[in-house]
Backbone as numpy.savetxt, mean C-alpha at the origin, in Angstrom:
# Nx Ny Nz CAx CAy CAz Cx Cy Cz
14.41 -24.21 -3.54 13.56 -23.01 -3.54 14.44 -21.76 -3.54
13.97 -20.80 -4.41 15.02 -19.73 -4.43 14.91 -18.66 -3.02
16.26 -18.03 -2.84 16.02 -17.66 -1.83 15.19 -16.22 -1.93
14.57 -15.90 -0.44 13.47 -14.65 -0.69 14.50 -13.87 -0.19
14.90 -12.55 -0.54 15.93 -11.86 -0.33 14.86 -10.65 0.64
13.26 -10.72 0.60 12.75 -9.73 1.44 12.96 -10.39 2.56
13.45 -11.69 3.26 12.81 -12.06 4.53 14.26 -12.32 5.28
14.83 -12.13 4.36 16.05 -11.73 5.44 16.82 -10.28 5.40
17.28 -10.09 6.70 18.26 -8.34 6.40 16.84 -7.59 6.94
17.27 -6.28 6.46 16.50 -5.00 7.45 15.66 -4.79 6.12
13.74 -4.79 6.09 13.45 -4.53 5.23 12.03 -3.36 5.50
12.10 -2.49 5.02 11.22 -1.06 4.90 9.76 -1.44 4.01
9.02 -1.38 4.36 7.68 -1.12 4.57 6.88 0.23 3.90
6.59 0.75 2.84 6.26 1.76 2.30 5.05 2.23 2.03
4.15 2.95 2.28 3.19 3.24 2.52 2.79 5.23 2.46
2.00 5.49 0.93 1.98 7.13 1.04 0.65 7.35 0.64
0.12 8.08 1.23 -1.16 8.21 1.26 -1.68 9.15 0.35
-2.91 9.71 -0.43 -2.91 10.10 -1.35 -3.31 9.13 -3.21
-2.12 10.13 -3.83 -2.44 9.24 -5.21 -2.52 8.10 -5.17
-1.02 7.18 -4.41 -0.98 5.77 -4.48 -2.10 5.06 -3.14
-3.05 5.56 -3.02 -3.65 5.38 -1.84 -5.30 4.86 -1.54
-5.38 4.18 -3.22 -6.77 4.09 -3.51 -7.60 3.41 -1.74
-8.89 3.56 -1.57 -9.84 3.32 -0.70 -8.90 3.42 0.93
-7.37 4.01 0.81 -6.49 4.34 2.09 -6.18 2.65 2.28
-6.16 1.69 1.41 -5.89 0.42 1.40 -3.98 -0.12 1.47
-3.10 0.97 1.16 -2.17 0.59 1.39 -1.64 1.67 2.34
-2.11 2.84 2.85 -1.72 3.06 4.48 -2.26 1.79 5.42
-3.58 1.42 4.92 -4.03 0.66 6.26 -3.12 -0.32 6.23
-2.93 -1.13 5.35 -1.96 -1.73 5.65 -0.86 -1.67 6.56
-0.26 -0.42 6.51 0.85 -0.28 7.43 0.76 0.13 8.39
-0.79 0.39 8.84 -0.36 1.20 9.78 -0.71 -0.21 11.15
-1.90 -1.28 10.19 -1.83 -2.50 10.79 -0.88 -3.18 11.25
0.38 -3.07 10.62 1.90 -3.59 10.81 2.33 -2.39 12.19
1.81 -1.35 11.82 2.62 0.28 13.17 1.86 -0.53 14.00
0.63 -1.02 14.16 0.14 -1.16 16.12 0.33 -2.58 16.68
1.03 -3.81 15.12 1.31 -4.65 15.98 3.38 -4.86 16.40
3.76 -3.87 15.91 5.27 -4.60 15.94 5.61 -3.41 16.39
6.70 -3.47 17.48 7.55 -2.71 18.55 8.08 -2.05 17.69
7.77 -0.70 17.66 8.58 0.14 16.79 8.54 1.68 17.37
9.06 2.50 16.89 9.26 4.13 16.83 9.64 5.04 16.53
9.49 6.00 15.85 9.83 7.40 15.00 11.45 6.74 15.16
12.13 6.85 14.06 13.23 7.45 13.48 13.77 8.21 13.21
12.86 8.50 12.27 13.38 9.75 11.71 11.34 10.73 11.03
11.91 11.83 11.17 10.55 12.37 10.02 11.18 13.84 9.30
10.49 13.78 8.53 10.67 14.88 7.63 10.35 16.30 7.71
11.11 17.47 7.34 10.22 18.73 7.95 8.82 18.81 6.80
7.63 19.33 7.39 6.32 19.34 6.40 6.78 20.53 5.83
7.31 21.67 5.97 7.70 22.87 5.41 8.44 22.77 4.39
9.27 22.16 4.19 9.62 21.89 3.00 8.98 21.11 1.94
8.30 20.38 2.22 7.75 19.39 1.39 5.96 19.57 0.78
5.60 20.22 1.76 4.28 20.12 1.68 3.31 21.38 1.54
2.16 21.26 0.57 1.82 22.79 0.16 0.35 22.82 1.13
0.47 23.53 1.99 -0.36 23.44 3.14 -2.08 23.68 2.35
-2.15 24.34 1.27 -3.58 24.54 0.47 -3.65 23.24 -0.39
-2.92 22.34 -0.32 -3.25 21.30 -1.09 -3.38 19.74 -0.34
-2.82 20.11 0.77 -2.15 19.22 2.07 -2.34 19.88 3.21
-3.64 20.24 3.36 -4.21 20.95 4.94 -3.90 20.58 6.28
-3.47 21.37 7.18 -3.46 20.80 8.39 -4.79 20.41 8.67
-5.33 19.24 9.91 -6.25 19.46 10.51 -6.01 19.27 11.81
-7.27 19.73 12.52 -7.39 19.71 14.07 -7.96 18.20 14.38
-7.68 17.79 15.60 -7.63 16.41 16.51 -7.55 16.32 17.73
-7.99 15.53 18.61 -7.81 15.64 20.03 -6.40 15.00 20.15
-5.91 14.89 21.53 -4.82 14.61 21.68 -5.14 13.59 22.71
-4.35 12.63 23.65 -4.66 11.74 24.24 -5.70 12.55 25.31
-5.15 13.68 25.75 -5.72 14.16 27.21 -7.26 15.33 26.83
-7.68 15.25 25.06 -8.74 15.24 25.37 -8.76 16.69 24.32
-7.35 17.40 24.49 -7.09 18.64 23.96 -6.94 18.73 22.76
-7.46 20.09 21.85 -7.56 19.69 20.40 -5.87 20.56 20.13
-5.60 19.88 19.32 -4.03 20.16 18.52 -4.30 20.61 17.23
-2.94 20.76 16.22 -2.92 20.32 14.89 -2.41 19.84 14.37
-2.72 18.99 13.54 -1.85 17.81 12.64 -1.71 18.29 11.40
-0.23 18.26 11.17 0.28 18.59 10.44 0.63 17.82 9.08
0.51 17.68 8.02 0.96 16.33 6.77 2.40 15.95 6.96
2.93 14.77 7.11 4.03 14.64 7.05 4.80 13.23 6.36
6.01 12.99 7.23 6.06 11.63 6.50 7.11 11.16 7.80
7.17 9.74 8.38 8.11 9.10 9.33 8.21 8.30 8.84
9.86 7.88 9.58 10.14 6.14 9.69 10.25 5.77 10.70
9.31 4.58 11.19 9.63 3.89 12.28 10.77 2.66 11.93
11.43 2.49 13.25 12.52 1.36 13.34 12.39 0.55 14.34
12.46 -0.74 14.35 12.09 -1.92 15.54 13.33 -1.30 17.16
12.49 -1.14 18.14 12.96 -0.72 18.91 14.34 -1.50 19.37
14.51 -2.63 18.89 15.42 -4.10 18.91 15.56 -4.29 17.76
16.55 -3.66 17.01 16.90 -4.14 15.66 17.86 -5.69 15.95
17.35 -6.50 15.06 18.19 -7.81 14.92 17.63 -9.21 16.53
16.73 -8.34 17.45 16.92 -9.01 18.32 15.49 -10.24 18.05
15.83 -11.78 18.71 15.03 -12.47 18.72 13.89 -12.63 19.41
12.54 -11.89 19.66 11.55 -12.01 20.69 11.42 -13.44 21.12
10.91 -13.06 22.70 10.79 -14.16 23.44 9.45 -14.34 22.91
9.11 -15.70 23.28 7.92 -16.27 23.06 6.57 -15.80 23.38
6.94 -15.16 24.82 5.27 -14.92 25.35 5.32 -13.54 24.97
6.28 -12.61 24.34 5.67 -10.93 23.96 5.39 -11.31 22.72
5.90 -12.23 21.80 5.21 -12.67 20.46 3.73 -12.91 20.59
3.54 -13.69 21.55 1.93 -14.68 21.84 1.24 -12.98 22.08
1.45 -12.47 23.19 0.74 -11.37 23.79 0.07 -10.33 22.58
1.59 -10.51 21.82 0.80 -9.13 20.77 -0.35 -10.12 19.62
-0.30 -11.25 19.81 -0.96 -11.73 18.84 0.03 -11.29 17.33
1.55 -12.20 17.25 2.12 -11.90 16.05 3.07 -12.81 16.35
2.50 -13.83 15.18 4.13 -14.80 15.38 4.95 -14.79 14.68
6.32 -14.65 14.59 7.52 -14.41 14.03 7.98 -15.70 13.58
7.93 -15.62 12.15 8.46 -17.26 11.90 9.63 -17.47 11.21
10.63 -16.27 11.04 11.99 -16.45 10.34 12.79 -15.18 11.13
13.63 -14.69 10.48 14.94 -13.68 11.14 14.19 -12.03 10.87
13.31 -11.97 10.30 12.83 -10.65 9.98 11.91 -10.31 10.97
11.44 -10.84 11.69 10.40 -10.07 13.13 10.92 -8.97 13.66
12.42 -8.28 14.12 12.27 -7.51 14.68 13.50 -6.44 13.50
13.30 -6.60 12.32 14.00 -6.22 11.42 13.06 -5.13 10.26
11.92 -5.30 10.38 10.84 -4.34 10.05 10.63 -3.02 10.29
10.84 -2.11 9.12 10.72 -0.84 9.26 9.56 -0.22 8.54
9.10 0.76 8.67 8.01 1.13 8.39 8.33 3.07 7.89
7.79 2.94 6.77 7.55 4.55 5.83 5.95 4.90 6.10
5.43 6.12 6.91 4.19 6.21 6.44 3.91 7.62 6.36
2.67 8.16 5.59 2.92 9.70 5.69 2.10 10.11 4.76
1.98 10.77 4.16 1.50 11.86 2.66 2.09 11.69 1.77
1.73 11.60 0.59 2.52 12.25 -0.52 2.98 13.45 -0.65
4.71 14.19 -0.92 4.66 15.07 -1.13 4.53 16.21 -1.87
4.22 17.16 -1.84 3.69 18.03 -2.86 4.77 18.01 -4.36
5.58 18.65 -3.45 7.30 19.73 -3.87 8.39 18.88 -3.31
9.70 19.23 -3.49 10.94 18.88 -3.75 11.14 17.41 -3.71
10.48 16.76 -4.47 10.57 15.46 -4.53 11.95 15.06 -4.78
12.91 15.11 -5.53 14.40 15.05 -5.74 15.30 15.11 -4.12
14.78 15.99 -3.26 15.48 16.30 -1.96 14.79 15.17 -1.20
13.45 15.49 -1.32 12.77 14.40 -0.28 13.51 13.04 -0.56
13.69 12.43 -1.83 14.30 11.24 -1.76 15.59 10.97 -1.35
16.55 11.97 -1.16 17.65 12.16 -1.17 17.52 12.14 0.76
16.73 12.56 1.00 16.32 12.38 2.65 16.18 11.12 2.94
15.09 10.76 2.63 14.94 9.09 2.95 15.85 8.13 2.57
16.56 8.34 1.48 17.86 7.28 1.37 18.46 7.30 1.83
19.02 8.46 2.93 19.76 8.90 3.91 19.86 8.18 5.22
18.54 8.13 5.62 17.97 7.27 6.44 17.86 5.95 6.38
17.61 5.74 4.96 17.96 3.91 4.73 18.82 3.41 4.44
20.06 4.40 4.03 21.52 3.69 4.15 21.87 3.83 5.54
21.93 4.89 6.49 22.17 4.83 7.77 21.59 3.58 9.12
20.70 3.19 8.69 20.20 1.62 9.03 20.21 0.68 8.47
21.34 0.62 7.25 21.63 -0.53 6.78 20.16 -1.28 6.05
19.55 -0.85 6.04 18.15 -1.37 5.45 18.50 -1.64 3.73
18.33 -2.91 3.82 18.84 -3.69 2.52 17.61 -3.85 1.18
16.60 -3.77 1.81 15.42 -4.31 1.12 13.87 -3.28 1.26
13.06 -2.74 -0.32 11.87 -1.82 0.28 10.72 -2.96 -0.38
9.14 -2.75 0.56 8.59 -3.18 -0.74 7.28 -1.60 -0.26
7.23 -1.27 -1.51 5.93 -0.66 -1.80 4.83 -0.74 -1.98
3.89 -0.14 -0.90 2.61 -0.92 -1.27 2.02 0.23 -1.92
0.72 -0.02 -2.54 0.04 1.12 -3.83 -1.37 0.41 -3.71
-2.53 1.01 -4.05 -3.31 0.88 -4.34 -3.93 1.75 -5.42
-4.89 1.36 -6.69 -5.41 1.94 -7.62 -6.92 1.70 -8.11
-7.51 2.86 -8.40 -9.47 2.63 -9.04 -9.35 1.86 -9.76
-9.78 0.43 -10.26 -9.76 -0.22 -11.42 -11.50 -0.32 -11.58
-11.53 -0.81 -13.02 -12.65 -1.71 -13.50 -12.97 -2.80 -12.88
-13.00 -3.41 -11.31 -13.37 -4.54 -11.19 -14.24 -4.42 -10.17
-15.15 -5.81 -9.77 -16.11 -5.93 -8.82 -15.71 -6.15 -7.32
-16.59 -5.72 -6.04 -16.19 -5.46 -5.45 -16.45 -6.83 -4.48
-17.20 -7.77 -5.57 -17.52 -8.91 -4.84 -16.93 -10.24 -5.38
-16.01 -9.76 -5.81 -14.68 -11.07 -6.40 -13.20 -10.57 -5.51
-12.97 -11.92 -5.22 -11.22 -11.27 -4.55 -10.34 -10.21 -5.27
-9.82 -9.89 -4.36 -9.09 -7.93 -4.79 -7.70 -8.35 -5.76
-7.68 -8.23 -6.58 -6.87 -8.31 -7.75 -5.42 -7.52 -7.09
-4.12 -8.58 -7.11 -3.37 -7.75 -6.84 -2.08 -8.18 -7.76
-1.22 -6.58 -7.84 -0.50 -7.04 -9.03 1.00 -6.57 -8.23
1.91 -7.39 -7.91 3.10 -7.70 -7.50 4.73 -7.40 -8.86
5.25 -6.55 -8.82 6.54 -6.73 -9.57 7.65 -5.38 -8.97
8.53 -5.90 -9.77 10.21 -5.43 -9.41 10.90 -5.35 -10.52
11.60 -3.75 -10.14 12.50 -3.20 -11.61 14.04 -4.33 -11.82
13.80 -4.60 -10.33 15.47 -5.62 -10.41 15.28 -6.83 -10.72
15.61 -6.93 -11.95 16.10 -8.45 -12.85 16.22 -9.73 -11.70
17.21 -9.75 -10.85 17.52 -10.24 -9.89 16.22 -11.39 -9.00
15.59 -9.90 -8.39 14.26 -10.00 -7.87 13.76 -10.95 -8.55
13.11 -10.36 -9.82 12.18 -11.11 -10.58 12.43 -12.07 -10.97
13.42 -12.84 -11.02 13.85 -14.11 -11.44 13.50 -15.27 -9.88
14.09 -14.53 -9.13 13.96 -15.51 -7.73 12.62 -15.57 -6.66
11.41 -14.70 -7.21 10.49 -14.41 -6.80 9.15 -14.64 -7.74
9.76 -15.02 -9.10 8.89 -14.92 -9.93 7.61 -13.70 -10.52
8.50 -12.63 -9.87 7.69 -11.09 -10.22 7.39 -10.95 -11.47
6.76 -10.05 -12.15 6.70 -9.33 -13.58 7.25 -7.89 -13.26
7.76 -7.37 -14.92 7.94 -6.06 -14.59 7.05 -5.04 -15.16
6.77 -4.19 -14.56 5.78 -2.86 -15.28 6.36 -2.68 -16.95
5.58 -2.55 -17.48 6.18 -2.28 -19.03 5.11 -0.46 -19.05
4.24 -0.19 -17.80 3.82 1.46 -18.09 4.67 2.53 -18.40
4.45 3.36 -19.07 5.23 4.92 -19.63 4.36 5.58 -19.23
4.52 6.80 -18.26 3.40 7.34 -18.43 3.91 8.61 -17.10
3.09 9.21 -16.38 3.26 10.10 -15.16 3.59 9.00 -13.85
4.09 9.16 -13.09 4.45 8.28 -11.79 4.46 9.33 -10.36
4.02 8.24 -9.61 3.94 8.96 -8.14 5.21 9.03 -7.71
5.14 9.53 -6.27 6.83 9.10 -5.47 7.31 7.53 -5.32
6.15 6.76 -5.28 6.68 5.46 -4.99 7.52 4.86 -6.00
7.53 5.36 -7.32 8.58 5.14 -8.57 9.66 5.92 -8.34
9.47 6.98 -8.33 10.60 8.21 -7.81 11.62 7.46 -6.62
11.35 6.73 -5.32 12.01 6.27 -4.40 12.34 5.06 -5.02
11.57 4.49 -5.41 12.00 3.27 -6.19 12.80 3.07 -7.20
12.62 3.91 -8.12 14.62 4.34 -8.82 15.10 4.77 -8.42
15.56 5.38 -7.18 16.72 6.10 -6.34 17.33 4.66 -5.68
16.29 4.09 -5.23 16.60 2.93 -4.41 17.53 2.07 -4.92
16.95 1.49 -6.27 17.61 1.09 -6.97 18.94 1.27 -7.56
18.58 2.28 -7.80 20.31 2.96 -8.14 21.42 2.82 -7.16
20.80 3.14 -5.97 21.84 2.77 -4.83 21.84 1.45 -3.98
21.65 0.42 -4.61 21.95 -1.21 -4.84 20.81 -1.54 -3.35
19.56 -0.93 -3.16 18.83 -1.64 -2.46 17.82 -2.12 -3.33
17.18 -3.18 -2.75 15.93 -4.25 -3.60 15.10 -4.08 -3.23
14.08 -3.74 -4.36 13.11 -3.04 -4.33 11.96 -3.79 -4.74
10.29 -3.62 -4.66 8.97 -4.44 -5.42 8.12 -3.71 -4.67
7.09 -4.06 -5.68 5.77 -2.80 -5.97 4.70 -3.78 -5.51
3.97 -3.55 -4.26 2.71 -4.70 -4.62 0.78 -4.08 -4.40
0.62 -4.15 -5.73 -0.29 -2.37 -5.68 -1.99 -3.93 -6.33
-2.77 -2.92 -4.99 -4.48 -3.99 -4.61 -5.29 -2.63 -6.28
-5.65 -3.75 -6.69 -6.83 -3.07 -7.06 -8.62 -2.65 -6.55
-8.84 -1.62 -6.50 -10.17 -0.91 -5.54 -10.88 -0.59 -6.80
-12.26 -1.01 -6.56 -13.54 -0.98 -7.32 -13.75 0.65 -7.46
-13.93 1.15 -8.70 -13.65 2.40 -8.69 -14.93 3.40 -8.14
-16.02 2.39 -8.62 -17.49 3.12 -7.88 -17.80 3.33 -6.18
-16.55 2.76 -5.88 -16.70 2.80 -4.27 -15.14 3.86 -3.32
-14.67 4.74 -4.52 -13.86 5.48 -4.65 -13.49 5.88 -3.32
-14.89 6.94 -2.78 -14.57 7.57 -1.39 -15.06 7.09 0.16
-14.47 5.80 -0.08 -14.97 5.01 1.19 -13.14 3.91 1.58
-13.42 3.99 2.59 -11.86 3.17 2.51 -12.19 1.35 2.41
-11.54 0.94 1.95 -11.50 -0.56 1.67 -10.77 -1.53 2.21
-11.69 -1.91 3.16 -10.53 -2.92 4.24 -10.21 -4.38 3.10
-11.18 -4.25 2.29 -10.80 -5.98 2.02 -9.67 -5.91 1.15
-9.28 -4.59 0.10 -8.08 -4.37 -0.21 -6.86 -4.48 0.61
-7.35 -3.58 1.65 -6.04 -3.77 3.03 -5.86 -5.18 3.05
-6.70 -5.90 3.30 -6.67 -7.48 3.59 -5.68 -8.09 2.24
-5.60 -8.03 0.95 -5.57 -8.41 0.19 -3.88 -8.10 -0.15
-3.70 -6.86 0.27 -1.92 -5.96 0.63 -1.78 -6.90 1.67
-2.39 -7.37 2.51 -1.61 -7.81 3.68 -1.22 -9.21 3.35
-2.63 -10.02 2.47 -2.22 -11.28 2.74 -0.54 -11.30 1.54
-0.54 -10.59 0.88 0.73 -10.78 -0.45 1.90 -10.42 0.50
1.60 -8.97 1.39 3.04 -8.64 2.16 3.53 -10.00 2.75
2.48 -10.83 3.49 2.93 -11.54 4.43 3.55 -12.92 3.62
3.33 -12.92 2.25 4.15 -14.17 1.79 5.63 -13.46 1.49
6.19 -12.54 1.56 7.25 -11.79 1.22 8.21 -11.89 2.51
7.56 -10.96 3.72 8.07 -10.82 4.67 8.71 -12.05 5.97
8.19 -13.16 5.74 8.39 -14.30 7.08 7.83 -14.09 8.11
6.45 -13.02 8.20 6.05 -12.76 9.84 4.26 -12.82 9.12
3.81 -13.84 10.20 1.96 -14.02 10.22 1.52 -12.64 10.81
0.86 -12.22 10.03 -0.14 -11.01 10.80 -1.52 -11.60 10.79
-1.28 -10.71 11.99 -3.06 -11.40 12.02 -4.26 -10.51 11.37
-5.08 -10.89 11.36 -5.64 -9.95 10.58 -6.75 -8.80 11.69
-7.40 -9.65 12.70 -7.93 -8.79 13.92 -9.30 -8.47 13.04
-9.59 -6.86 13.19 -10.97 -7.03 12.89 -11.05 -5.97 11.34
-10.11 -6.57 10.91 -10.54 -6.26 9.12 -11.25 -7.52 8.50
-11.23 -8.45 8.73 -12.29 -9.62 8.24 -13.40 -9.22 8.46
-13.72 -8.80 9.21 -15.25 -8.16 9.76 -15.69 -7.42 9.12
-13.94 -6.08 9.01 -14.47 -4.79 8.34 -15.34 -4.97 6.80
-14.24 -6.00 6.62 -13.88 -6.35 5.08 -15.22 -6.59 4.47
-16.11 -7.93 5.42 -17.39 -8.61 5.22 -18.29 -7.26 5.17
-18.41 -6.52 6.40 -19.28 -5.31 6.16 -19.29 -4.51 4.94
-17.99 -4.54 4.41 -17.73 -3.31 3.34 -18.35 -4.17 2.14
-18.36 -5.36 1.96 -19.04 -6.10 0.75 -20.23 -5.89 0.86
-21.44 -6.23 2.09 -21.83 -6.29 2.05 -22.85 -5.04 1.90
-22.23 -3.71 2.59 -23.31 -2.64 2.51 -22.79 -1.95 1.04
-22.17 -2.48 0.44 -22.15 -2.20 -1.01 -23.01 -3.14 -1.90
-23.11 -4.24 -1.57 -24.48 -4.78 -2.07 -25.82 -4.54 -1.60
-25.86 -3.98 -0.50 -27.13 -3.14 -0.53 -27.16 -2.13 -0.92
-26.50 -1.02 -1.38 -26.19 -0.25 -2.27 -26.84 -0.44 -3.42
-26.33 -1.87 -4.38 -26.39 -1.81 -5.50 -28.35 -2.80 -5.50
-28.61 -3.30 -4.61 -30.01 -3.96 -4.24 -30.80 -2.72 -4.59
-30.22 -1.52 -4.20 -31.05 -0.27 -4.50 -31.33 0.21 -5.91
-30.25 -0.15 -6.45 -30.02 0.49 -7.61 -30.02 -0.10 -8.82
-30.66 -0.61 -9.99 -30.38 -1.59 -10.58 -29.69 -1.17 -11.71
-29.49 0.38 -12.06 -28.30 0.14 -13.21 -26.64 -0.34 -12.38
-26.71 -0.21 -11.38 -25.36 -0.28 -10.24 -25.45 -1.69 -10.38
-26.59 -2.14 -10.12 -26.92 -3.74 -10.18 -26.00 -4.18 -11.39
-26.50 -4.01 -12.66 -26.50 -4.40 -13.78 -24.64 -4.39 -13.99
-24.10 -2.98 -13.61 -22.72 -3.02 -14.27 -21.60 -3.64 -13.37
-22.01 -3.75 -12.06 -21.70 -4.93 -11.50 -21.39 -6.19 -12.06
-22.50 -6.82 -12.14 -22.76 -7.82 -12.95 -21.92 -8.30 -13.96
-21.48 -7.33 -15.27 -20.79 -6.96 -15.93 -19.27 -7.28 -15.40
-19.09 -6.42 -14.68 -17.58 -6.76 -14.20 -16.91 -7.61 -13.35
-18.16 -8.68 -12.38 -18.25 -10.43 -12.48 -18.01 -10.85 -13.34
-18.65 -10.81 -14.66 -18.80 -12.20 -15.67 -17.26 -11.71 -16.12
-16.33 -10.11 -16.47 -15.52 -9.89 -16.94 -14.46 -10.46 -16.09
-14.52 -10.58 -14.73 -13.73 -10.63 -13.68 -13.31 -12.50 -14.09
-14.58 -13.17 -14.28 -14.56 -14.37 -13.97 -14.20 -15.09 -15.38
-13.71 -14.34 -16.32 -13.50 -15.17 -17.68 -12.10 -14.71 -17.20
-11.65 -14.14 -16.72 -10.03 -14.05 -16.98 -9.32 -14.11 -15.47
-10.03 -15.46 -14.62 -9.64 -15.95 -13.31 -8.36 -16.80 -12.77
-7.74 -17.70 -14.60 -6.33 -18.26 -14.32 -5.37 -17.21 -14.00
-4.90 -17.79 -13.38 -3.15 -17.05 -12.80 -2.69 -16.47 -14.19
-2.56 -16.90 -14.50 -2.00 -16.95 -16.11 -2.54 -15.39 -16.36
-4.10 -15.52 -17.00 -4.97 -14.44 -17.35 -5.11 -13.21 -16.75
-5.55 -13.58 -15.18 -5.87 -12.42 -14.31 -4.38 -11.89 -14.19
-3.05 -12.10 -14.13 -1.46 -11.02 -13.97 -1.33 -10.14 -15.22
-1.74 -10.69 -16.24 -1.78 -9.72 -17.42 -2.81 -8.75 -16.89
-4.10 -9.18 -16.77 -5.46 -8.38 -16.71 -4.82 -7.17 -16.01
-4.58 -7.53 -14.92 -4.30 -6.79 -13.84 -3.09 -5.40 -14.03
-1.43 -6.44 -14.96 -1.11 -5.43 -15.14 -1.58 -4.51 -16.21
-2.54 -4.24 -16.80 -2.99 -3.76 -17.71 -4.47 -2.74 -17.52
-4.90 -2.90 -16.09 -5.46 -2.36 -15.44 -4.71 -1.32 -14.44
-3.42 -1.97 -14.42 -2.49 -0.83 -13.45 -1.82 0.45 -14.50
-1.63 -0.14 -16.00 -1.05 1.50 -16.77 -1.99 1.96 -17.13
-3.44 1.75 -17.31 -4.92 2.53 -17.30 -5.09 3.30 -16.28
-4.74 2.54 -14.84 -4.93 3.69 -14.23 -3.99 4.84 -13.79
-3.00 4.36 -14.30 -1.56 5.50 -14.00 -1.93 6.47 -15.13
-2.27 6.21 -16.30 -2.61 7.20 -17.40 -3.63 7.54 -16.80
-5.18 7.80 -16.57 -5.72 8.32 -15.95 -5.25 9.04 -14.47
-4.48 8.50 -13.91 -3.81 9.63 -12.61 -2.94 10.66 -12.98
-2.61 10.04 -14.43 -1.72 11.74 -14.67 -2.07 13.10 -14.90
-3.62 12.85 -15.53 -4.13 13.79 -16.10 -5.10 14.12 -14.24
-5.39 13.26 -13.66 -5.83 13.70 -12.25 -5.43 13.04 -11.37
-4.14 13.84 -10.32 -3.73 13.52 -9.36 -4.14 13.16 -8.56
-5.29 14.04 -8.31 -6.22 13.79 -6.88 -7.35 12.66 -7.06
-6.80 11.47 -8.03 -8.23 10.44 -8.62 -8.79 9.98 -7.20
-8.43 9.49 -6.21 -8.93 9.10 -5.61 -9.81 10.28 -4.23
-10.18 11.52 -4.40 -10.29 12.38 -4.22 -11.93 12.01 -4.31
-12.83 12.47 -3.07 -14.67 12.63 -3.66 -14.93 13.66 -4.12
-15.75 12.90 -5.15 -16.64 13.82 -5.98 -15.91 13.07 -7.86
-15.12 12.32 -7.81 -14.43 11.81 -9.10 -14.32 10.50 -8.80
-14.41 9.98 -10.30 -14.11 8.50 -10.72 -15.89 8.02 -10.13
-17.14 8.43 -10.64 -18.24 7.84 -9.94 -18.32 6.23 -10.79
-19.25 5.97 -9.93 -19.11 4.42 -9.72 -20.07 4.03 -11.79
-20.82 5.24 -12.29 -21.46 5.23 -13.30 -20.21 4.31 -13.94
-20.98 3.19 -15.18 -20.30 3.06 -16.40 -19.73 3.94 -17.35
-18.37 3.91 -18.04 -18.02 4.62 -19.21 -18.33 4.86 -20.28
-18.88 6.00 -21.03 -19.55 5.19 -22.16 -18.38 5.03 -22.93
């Protein structure tokens, strides 16, 4: 078996909220990974430089003691408070997270905003930070609006610019041209400076745009976790997940052209279900929607992408 080069060494966790951020399915992801594994700020970024406060608003929030603050857009890295160290058995059991290879306490975590402005510096920041922890390995998670139903498993499309990778993992590579977020931007920097890199981006039903999507989260999580060597549990996104199917089919119980194009993107979903079929489908649903995000950044934004058919 070839070896997985994510599950051993120090590997980063990527997660930006925004463009690559369809239904907030690949923050949730991480941030599911932030409340179960011992970790804490590293490093973060100044928002003043990076971030255009009319496009990237602060907002107000309580604070633990009740008091309202402001939150500011930003971006951190957390680092395992025990880099390299082996957890004992019963703080594994306790958190509900079992560690089943050398990467349990080797997990780092990117989470934050997209940034507006100096994208060139911003990356030049964070590589800073990931050569200074020796962090060998990123994977990126992404989410995007596609054409598919929201009641067939979440289509997910997995690949890596490094040859390497893709040979020992059996990845594909993007063949899109087109506009790109930061997660490409970090991801050729990365590259360039000999860390290993992969993209693993859920597809989200596009009529259900401004609602967040746990079963996507679910769907990022179950792929992270064949990468990484650590079981997450899943807790109460199965639940979420079931709810979110389901009050979208009462949704569409209401509605019968919603009904109808549904329908549609079952029978489309379900003719192209081999492994084989659905990795093409999929990547081919991922440069549709990168060409459509170029021309609108903010796609996943309410009030756009309605759930109506195209004509």
């Amino acid at each position: 078996m070839p070896e997985n080069q994510f599950a051993n060494g120090r590997l980063l966790v990527v997660a930006f909220e925004g463009w690559n951020d369809a239904g907030e399915a690949a923050s949730g992801a991480v941030r599911t990974l932030k409340e179960l594994l011992d970790l804490y700020p590293i490093a973060e970024v100044d928002p003043e430089d990076y971030f255009d406060y009319q496009f990237n608003r602060p907002s107000v929030a309580p604070d633990e003691n009740g008091d309202r603050q402001l939150v500011w857009p930003g971006v951190t890295i957390y680092g395992p408070t025990k880099p390299n160290a082996v957890r004992p058995e019963g703080i594994a059991e306790d958190a509900e997270l079992k560690v089943s290879g050398n990467n349990g306490s080797n997990i780092y975590l990117l989470l934050g905003t997209e940034p507006s402005r100096g994208w060139k510096t911003f990356t030049s920041e964070i590589l800073d930070v990931i050569e200074t922890n020796d962090i060998s390995s990123i994977v990126f998670l992404g989410a995007m609006l596609a054409d598919v139903p929201h009641s067939r498993p979440i289509s997910v499309f997995a690949s890596s610019e490094n040859a390497d990778v893709r040979a020992k993992l059996g990845l594909e590579r993007s063949g899109y041209e087109g506009p790109v977020g930061i997660l490409s931007v970090l991801g050729d920097a990365a590259e360039k400076a000999g860390i290993l890199t992969m993209s693993i981006w859920a597809s989200v039903p596009h009529y259900v745009h401004n609602a967040p999507s746990p079963k996507a989260t679910l769907a990022l999580i179950d792929k992270l976790e064949e990468i990484v060597d650590v079981v997450i549990p899943r807790g109460e996104l199965v639940t979420e997940a079931a709810a979110w199917e389901s009050g979208i089919d009462a949704l569409a119980g209401d509605d019968d052209d919603m009904a109808s194009y549904i329908e549609q993107l079952e029978q489309a979903r379900d003719t192209v279900d081999s492994p084989e079929a659905s990795g093409e489908a999929i990547a081919q649903e991922f440069e549709k929607y990168l060409r459509r995000g170029g021309d609108k950044p903010d796609a996943g934004a309410a009030g756009e992408e309605p759930w109506r058919p195209k004509d």
